[in-house]
N, C-alpha and C positions, 0 to 999 in steps of 0.2 A: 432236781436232787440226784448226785450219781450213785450208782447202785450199793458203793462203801456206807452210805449212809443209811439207805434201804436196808442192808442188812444189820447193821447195828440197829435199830430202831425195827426191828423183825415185830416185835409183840405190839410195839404201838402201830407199825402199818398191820398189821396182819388183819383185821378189819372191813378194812379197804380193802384189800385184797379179794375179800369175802365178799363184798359187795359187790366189785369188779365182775368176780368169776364164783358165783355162787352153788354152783357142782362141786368145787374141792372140799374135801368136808376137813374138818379141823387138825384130825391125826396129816394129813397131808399136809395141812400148813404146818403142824408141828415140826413133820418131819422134812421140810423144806426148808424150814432155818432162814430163811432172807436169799438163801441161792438162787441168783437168774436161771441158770442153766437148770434145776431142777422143777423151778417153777413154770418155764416152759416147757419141758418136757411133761408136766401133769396137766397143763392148759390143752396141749395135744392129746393126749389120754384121752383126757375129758369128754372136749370139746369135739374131738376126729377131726382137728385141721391139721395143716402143714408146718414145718418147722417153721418155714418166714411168717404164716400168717402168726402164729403165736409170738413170734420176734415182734410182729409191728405191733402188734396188741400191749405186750411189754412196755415198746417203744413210748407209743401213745400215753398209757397208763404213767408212766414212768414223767413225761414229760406235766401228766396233769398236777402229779405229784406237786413239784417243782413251782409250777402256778401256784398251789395250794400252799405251801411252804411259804410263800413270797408274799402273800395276803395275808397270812394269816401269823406272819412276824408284825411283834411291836414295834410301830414306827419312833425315833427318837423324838423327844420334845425338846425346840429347840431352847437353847441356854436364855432363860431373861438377865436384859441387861439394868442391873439398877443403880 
């Protein structure tokens, strides 16, 4: 999932986020809005890592998304022919 969509869908991921990274407390995700660049910057806050380790965390998370997205679409049924 790329992050355009991440951020439009802020309230329904925001969750998962929490679950992710359960230190951020709520007013943080509020005020993070779906922003990558904010949301690592308070994962380093948080967490006392590095810019990249909080990138690849992102990354990671970002990527499970995306799985999660792809499973969890309804598959088509195909056309019966009669």
């Amino acid at each position: 999932m790329n992050w355009d969509r991440i951020e439009g869908n802020w309230k329904q991921l925001k969750g998962k986020v929490k679950q992710q990274w359960g230190k951020l407390t709520d007013d943080q995700l509020d005020t993070i809005s779906g922003k990558r660049d904010l949301l690592a910057g308070k994962i380093q806050e948080s967490y006392g890592v590095s810019k990249d380790e909080a990138e690849k965390q992102l990354a990671t998370w970002q990527q499970g998304q995306r799985e999660t997205t792809l499973e969890s679409k309804p598959m088509d049924k195909p056309a019966e022919n009669k």
